[in-house]
N, C-alpha and C positions, 0 to 999 in steps of 0.2 A: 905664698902658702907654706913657707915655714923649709925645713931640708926632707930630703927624698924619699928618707925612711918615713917622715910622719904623714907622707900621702897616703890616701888607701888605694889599694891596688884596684885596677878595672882590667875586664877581661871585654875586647871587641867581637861579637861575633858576627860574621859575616857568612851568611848562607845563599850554598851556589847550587843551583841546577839550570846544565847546559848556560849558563853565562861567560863564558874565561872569558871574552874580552870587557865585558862591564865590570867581574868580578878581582880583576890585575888592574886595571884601572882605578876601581876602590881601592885597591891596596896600595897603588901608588900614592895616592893620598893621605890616606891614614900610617904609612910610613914615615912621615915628614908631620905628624904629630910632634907638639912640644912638650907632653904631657911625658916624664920619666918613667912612670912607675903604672904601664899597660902591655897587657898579650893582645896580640889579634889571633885570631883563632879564626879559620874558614870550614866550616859543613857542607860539605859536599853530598849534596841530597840524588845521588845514583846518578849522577849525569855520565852520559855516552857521547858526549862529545868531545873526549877528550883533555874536558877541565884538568883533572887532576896534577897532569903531564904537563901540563901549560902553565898551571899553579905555581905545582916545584920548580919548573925551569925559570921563571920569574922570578921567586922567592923562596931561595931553598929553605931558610930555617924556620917555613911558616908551618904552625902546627893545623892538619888538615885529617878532620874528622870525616870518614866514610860512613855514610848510611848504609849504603848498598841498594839502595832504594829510593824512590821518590817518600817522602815522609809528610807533606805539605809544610807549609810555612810554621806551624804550629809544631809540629812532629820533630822537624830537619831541625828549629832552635832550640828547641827542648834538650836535644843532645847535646848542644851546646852547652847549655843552662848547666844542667848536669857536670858536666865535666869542669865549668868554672866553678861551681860550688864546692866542688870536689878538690881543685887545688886552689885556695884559697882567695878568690874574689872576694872583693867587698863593693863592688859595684858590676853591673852589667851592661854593657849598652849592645843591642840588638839594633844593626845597620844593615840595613837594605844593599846588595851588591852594584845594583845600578846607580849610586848615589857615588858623590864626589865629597871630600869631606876639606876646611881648615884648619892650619895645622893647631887651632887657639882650642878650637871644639871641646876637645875632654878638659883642658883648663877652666872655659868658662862654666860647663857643667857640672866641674866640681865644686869651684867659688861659691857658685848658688847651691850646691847638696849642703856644703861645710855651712852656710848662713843658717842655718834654726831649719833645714829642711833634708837633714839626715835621710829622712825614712819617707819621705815623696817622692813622686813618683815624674820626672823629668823628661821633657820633649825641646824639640828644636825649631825653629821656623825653616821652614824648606820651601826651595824655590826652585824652578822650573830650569834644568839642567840648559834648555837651549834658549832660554829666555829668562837669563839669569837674574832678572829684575821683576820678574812675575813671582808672585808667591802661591804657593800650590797650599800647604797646608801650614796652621798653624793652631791658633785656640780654637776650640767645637764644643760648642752649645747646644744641647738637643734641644728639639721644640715641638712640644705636642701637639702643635696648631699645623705643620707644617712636615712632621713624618719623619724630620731628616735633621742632620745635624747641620747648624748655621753654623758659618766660620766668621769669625769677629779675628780684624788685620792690625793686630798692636804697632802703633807708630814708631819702633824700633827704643834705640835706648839700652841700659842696663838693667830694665822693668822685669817683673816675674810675673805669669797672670794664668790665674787658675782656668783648667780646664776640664771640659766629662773627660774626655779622654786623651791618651796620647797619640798618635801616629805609629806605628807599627814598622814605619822608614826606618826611623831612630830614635829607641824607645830605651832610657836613663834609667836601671832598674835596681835599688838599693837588696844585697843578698837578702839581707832580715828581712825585707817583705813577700819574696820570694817563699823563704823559708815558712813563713807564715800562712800566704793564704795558696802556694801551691802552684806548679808551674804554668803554661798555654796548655786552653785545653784541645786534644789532638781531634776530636769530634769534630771540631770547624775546619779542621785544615787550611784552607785558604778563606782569607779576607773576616773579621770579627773577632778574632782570637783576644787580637789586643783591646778589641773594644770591652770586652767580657774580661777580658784579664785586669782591665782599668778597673771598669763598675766592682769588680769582687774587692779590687785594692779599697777602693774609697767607700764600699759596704762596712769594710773588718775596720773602718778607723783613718785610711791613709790619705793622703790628697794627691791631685795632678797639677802641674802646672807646664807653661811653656815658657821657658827662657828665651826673650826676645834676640837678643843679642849672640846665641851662641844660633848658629846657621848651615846650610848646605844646599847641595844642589842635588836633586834629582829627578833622572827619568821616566817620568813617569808611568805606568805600567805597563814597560816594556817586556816583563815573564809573561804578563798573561793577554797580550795583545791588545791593549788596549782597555778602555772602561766599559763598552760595548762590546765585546769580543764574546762570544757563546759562554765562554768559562768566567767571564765576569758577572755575564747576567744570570748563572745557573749560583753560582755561588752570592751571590748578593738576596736573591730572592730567599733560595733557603736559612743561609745562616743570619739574617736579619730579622726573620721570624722568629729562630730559635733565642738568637738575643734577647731581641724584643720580652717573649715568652718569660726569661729568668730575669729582665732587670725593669722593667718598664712596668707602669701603672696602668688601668682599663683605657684610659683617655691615651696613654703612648701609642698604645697597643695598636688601636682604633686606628690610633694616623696612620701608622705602618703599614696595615693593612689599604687604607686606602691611596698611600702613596705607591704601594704594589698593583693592587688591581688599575687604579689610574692608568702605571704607566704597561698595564697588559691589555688595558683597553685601546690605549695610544697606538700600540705596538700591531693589536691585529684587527681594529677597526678603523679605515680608514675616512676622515671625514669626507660628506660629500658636497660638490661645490655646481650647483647647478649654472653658473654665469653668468651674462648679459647681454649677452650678443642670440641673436636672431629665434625661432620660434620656441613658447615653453615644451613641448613635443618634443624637438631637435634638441634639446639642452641636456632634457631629461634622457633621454637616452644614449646621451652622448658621456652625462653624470653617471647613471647607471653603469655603462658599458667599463668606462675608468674606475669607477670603484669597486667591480669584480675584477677587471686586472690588477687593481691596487692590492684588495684582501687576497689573491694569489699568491704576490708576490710577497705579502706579510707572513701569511700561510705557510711560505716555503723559507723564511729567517729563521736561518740556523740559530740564531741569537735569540727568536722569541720563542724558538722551538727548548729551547737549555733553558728559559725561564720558565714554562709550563712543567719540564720535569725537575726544575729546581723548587716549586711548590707542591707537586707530588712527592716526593720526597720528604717536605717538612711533615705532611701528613701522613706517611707509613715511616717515619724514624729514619731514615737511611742520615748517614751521616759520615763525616770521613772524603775520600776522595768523590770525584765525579765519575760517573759514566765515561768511556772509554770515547763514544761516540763526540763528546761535549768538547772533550781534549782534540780528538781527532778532527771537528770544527775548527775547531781555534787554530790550530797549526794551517788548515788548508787556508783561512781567511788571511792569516801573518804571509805564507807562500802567495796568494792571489796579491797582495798591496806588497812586496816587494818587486814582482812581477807588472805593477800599474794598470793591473786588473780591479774590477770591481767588486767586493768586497759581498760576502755574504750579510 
């Protein structure tokens, strides 16, 4: 790629709350980069456990921006954004702290930005940190038919292959575009930001693609407990809608909705299964009986309970962080499955 002045400079941002041990471990990694000419840059989005201390002691000359506050995902990189904009980025990449990175990574995402794809908008194929041969994300195709986004598994290679959007793990973000259609908007805070920040990119003119070959590993949603964790399901129901709402056509829409109510039907009706064994009487009562124990226990998921006020809220605006209560699930569910308890 030529000598070191003529790379363009990329700024890493990696944003922490309550993570030091996934967030020093990203850094180990992206330390042993071969790419010359990058900042890593850590956000520290108000964590109380002590990150910051742990940060510096690992890596004293690492530049660590304080929130002072939880910001959400959208909020906490925005400050980032910011501050790379400000001292001279010409590239951004937003890396998830529970990820593990190669040291080729910003090399081969540059190779592909420098080919006729300056001003696109660049993703990674990522794969499953403890099953490093599983691919978690890569190209996503939305589908009106089907509510949700299909992910298509490019057979590896040097290939480039367009995508709706990019992943939000590790998301290649040219400043000019940035510059142009404007930062994450801080209204989703968690989970769509990037989705919406894709669609605006590829509205004003830009494209997505995923570079097969540049790659990672990570954990997957280890901040927020998991994919069913209350604060997944509160934040997936609302901000999907809202998505939905600005980028999507009557027929998207449609799906969306009904792959929500689908799966709040799933969630708090439970089917009922009459049997085969001995009289229709006995069955039926026995069907009955289990199926008001079942809708109890439905009744009482703190996780279907965070999706019914995660669509109250699409309908009165609220927007921004979650309820206190949603958070305060999620953490008791992480504490109950470290413990080998059963999980709400």
């Amino acid at each position: 790629m030529g000598e070191n002045r003529e790379l363009p400079q990329i700024t890493i941002i990696i944003l922490n709350w309550n993570g030091k041990e996934d967030t020093i471990e990203c850094l180990e990694s992206v330390m042993k980069i071969n790419y010359p000419t990058f900042q890593a840059v850590v956000v520290d989005n108000g964590s109380v456990d002590g990150s910051v201390g742990a940060i510096k002691a690992s890596f004293p000359d690492i530049k660590i921006l304080e929130t002072g506050r939880n910001l959400g995902y959208a909020g906490g990189n925005n400050v980032g954004i910011r501050y790379a904009l400000e001292n001279g980025a010409e590239y951004i990449l937003l890396l998830n702290n529970d990820t593990v990175v190669p040291d080729n990574l910003l090399t081969v995402l540059v190779e592909a930005s420098l080919a006729d794809r300056r001003e696109d908008v660049l993703g990674a194929s990522i794969y499953h940190y403890y099953e490093p041969d599983r691919l978690w994300c890569s190209v996503k195709k939305w589908s009106d038919e089907s509510g949700r986004f299909d992910g298509i598994h490019p057979q590896g290679g040097n290939e480039v292959y367009e995508t709706d959007y990019v992943s939000g793990c590790a998301i290649f973000m040219p400043a000019s575009v940035l510059r142009h259609i404007g930062l994450l908007d801080e209204d989703f805070f968690l989970t769509y930001e990037e989705t919406d920040w894709c669609y605006r990119a590829r509205e004003a003119g830009y494209n997505c693609y995923v570079v097969s070959n540049a790659s990672l590993l990570h954990k997957v949603s280890v901040a927020i407990g998991g994919s069913d964790s209350p604060l997944a399901c509160y934040f997936w129901v609302r901000n999907q809608l809202v998505w939905a709402r600005r980028h999507l056509n009557k027929k998207g829409r449609r799906a969306v909705w009904r792959a929500i109510f689908g799966r709040l039907h799933k969630g708090f009706l439970p089917p009922v299964t009459l049997g085969k064994e001995g009289p229709l009487t006995k069955r039926a009562l026995w069907a009955g009986a289990t199926w008001v124990r079942n809708l109890r226990a439905n009744l009482n998921s703190k996780s279907n309970r965070a999706m019914l006020i995660g669509l109250y809220h699409y309908f009165t605006k609220r927007m921004g962080d979650c309820p206190e209560d949603v958070r305060r699930w999620t953490e008791d569910a992480k504490s109950a499955r470290k413990q080998g308890q059963l999980s709400c």
